[in-house]
N, C-alpha and C positions, 0 to 999 in steps of 0.2 A: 056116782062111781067112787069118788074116793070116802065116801062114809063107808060104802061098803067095803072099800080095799084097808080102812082102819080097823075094822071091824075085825074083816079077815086076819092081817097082821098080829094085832092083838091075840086071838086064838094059836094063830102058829108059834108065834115066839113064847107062847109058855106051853110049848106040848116039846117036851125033850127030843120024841121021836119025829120032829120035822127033819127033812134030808135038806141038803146044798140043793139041790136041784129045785125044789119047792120054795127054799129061802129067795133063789136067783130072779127065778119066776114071780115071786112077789115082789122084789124090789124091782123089778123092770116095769110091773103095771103100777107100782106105786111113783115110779118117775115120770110115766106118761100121763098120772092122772095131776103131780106138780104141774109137770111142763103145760096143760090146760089151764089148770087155773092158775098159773102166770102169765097164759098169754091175754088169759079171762083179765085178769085185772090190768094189764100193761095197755089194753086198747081199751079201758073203759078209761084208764087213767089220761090217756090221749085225749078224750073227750072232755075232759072238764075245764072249766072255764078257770083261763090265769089271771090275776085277780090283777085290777092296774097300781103301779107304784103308789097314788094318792091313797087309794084303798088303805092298803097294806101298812103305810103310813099314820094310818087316822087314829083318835086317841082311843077308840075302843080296841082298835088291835090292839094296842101298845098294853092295854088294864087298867087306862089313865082315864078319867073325868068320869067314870059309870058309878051305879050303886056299889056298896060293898055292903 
């Protein structure tokens, strides 16, 4: 839905003769198709695993003891 509400956008806003009323109506589907794909990403985001402090620690996080 939102490649096609980009798509749409796109067309409208370079056609002079789009009205308010056509502009309103796309920004209302183009906030509903945001509000999906952040709620898409905020419960995948909840899923993934928090890494433990030693981890996070370790010298490969840091950029420290690997190849360069």
């Amino acid at each position: 839905m939102g490649t096609e509400l980009i798509g749409h956008a796109r067309l409208m806003l370079g056609d002079r003769k789009t009205d308010a009323r056509e502009l309103r109506y796309l920004s209302n589907r183009l906030i509903e198709a945001l509000q999906d794909a952040l709620r898409i990403a905020e419960s995948r985001g909840g899923r993934l695993p928090v890494p433990d402090e030693s981890e996070s620690d370790s010298p490969a996080q840091r950029g420290e003891g690997g190849a360069e």
